[in-house]
N, C-alpha and C positions, 0 to 999 in steps of 0.2 A: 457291329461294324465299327472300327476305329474311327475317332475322328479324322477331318481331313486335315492336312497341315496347309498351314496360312503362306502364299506366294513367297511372303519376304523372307520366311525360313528356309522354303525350297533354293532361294536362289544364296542363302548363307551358305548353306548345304553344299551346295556345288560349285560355289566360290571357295570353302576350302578343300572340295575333293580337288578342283584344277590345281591348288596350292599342293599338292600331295603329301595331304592330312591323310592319316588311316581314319575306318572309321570308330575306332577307340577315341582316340584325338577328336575328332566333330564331335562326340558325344560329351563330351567333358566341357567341348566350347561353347555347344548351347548351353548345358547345364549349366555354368556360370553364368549364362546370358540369360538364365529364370527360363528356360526351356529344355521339357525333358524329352527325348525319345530316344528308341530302341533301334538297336544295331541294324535288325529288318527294318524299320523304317527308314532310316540312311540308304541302307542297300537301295529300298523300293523308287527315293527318291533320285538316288543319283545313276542308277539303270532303266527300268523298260517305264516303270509307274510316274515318274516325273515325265519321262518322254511324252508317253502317250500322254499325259495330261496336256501337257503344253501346242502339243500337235492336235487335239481337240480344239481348242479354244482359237489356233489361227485358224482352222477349215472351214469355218462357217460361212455356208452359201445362200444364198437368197434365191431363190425362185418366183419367177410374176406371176400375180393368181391370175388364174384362168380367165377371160374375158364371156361373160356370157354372149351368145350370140344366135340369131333363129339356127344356123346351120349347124350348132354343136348340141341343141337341145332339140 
């Protein structure tokens, strides 16, 4: 399993896909930046794999625990 990439790169990432950087061009801008990753990783992060990630992390829902009570037990 890959490691995971760190937020702040996700959102370089797609700070220069909005700029309409290819993704040759991003890869070369981390790389100077002392960070390497691959063409599928770009892809992953600036289509479905960043999405989903992102939209994980807002949906989290809380449920009340159950209240014990004579009429449930």
């Amino acid at each position: 399993m890959p490691p995971k990439i760190n937020p702040f790169w996700e959102g370089y990432i797609n700070a220069l896909s909005e700029e309409k950087y290819s993704y040759s061009q991003i890869k070369k801008r981390c790389f100077s930046k002392g960070f390497s990753i691959s063409i599928k990783g770009i892809y992953n992060v600036i289509n479905s794999k960043g999405k989903s990630r992102s939209n994980i992390q807002n949906k989290k829902t809380e449920y009340p625990k159950p209240i014990r009570t004579k009429k449930l037990i």
